[in-house]
N, C-alpha and C positions, 0 to 999 in steps of 0.2 A: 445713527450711523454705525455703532461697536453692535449693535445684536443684528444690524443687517449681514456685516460682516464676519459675525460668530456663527452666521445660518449658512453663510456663503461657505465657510470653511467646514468642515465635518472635524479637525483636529481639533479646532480650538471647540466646538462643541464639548468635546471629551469636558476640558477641561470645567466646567461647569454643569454636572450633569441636572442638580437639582432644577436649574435654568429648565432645561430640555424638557422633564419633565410637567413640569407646570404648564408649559406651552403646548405641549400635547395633548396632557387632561382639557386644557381651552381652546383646541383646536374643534370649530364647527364640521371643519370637513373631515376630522376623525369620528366626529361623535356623528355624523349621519351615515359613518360606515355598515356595514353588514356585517354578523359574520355568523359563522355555525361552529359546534363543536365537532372534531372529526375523532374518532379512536379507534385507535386500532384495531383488525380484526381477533377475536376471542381463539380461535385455533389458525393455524396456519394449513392451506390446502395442499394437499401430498400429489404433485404434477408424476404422471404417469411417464415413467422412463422413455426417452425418444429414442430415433435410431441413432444419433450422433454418439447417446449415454450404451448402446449396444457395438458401438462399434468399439466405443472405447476399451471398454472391456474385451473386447475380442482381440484389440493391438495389443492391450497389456497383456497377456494370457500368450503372446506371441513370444521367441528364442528372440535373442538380441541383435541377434546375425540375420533373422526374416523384417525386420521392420525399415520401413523406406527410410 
């Protein structure tokens, strides 16, 4: 009845984490899970300036007294 209710609660989880663990290394329906590794890309792709990034610049480059 107390580990049903320590599963039902996520606080009182905290409080015994070693619990948790052990329960989840003997969890079947973790261990038939999937997974893959994922990592990040090695360079990041340089997106080609859009009109929104040319206008912007065109409003900053404007007097303070022209901009809407």
């Amino acid at each position: 009845m107390q580990q049903a209710q320590a599963c039902a609660n996520p606080f009182a989880m905290m409080l015994d984490p070693e619990r948790i663990l052990r329960a989840v290394e003997a969890s079947e329906r973790l261990n038939h899970l999937h997974s893959r590794i994922c990592r990040p890309l090695d360079k990041a792709v340089a997106a080609a300036p859009s009109a929104g990034a040319e206008f912007d610049l065109l409003v900053d480059g404007l007097p303070d007294d022209e901009r809407a």
